[in-house]
N, C-alpha and C positions, 0 to 999 in steps of 0.2 A: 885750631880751626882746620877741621878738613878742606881736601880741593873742591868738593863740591860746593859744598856752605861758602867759600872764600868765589868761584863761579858765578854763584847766583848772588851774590852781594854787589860784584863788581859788574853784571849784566844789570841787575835790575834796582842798584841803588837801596839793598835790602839793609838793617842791619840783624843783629842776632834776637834782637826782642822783635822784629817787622817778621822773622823767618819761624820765629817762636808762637807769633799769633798767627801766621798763615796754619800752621800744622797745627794749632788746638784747633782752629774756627773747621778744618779737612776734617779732623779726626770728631767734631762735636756732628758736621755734616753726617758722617758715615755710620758716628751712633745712633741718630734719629732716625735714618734710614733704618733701621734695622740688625747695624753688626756689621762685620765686613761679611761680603761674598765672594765667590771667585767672578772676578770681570777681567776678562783677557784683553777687552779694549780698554780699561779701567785710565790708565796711563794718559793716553790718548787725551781721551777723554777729557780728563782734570788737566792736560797740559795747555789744550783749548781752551778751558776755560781762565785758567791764569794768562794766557796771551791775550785774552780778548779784555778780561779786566783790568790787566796793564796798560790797553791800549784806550781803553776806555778812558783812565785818567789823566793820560797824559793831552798837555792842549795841541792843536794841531796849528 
């Protein structure tokens, strides 16, 4: 396991099948859209929306 992959496990309680459907469900998003494009905010972006859907399911 990489450091990154081993990061986002231990931040967000991921494991490698939960980190495996996040990247198909991104990569099926970006084929329906069209293909990748160049988005210089792209990042941003998607990092927003995984914080807000994290935060989403968690109860308060």
């Amino acid at each position: 396991m990489n450091e990154m992959d081993e990061l986002l496990q231990r931040l967000y309680r991921n494991s490698d099948e939960d980190l495996l459907r996040e990247f198909k469900a991104a990569e099926a998003e970006v084929e329906a859209e069209g293909g990748p494009r160049p988005d210089p905010e792209g990042f941003e972006r998607l990092w927003e929306k995984m914080v807000s859907e994290f935060h989403k399911d968690r109860p308060r």
